[in-house]
C-alpha positions as CSV (number, residue, x, y, z in Angstrom):
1,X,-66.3,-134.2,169.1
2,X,-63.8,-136.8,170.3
3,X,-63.4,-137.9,166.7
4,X,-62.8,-134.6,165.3
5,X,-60.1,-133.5,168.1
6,X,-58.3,-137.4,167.0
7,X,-59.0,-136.2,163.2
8,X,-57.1,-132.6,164.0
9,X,-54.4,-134.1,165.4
10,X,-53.7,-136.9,163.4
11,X,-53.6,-133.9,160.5
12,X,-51.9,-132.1,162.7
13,X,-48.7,-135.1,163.4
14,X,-48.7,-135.9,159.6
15,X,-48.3,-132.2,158.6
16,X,-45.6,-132.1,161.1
17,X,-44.3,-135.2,160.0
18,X,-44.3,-134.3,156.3
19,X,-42.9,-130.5,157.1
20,X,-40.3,-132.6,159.1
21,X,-39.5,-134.6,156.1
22,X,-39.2,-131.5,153.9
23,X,-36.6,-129.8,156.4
24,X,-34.3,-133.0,156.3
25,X,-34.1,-133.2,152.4
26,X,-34.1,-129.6,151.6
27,X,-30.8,-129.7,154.6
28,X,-29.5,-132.7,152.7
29,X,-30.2,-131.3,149.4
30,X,-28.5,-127.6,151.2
31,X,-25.3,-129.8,152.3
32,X,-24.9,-131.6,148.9
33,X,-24.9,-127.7,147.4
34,X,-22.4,-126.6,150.4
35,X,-19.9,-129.6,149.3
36,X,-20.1,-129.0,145.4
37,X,-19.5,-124.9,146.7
38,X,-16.6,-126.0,149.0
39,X,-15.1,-128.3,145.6
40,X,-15.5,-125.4,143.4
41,X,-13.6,-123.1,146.0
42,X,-10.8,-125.6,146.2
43,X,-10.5,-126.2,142.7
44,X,-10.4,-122.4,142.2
45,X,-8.1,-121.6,145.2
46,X,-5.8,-123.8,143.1
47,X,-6.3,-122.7,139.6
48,X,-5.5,-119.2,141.3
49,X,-2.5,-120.7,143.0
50,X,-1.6,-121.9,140.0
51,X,-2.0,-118.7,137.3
52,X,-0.1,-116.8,140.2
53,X,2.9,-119.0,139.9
54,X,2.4,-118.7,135.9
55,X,2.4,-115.0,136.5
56,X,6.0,-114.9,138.3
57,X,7.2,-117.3,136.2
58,X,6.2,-115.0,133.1
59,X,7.2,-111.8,134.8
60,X,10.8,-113.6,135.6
61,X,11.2,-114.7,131.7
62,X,10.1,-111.2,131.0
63,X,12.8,-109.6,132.7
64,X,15.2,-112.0,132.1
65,X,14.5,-111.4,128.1
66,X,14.1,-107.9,128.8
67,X,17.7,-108.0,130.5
68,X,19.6,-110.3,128.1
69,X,17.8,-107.9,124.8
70,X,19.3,-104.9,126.6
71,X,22.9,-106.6,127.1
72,X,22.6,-108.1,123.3
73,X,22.4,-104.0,122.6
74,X,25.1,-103.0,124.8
75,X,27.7,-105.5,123.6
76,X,26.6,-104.5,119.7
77,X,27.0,-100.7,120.6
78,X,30.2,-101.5,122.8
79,X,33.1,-100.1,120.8
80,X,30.3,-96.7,120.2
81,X,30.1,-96.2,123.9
82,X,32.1,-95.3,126.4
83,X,31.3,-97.0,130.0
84,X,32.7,-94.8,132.8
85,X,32.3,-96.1,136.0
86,X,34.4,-94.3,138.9
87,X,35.5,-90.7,138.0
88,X,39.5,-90.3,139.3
89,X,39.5,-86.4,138.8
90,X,36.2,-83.8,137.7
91,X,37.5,-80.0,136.0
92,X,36.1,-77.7,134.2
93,X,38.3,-75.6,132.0
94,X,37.2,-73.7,128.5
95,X,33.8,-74.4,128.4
96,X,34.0,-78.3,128.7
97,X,33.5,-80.7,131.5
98,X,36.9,-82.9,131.7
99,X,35.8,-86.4,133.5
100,X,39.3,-88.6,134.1
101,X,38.1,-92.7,134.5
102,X,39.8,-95.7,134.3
103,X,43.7,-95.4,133.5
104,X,44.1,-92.4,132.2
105,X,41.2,-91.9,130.1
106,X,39.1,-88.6,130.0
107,X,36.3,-88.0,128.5
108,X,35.3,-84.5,127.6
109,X,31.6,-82.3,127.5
110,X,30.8,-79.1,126.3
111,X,29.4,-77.6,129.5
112,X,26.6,-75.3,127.7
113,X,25.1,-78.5,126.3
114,X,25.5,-80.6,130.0
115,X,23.7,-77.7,131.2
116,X,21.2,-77.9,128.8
117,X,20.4,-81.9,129.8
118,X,21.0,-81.6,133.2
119,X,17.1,-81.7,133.8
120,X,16.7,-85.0,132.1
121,X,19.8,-86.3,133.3
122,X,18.8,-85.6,137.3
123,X,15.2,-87.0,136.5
124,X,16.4,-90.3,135.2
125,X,19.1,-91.0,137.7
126,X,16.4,-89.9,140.4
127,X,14.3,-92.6,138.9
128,X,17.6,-95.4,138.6
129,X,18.2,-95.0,142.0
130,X,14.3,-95.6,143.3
131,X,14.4,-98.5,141.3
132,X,17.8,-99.9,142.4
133,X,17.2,-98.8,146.3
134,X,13.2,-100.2,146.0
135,X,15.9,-104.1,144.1
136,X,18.0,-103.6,147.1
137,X,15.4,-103.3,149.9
138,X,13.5,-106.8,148.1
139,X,16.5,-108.8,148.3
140,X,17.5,-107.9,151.9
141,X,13.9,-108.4,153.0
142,X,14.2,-111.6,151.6
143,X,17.7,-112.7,152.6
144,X,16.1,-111.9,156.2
145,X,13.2,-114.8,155.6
């Protein structure tokens, strides 16, 4: 009985010892996995890094062309339009809207058909002014960095 009790636990160390051995290489085999994951992450955290600085770039040339396409019209339709940026005097008088800018210059509306694009007009400045106030609110957060 003394034999088999030695037997037992002789089986009983090398199963132990062989389970022990499996543990170690599957954690070894587990850590080399946990490196190649923690490469990979790096690698993407940079390729991410990376696209997102393509993307401002790309959004910044965007504008910019967006920008210098809507000047390029502007200066083609510049002796078509008439810019008015301060108003000296407002009046109306006979059915027209009479706008006084600049030195002396006035430019003139029929009131019916200022009435008529009012809604539009209202909407888009609305908008314009977001946009301008959401530009303005950026660029002091960022002076403030």
């Amino acid at each position: 009985m003394d034999t088999n009790l030695k037997t037992n636990k002789m089986d009983i160390k090398e199963m132990l010892n062989k389970h022990n051995e499996l543990m170690e290489n599957e954690i070894e085999a587990l850590s080399t996995k946990l490196e190649i994951l923690e490469n990979e992450y790096q690698d993407l955290r940079i390729d991410f890094e990376d696209v997102e600085s393509d993307y401002e770039e790309l959004r910044y040339a965007y504008k910019a062309l967006k920008d210098e396409k809507a000047y390029e019209r502007i200066e083609k339709e510049k002796d078509n339009n008439t810019y008015v940026g301060d108003t000296n005097d407002l009046y109306v008088m006979n059915g027209e809207l009479h706008i006084s800018y600049g030195d002396e210059k006035t430019l003139t509306m029929c009131a019916e058909q200022l009435f008529k694009d009012l809604p539009f007009i209202i909407n888009q400045v609305c908008k314009e002014q977001k946009k301008m106030s959401k530009m303005y609110l950026k660029m002091i957060k960022k002076a403030l960095k």
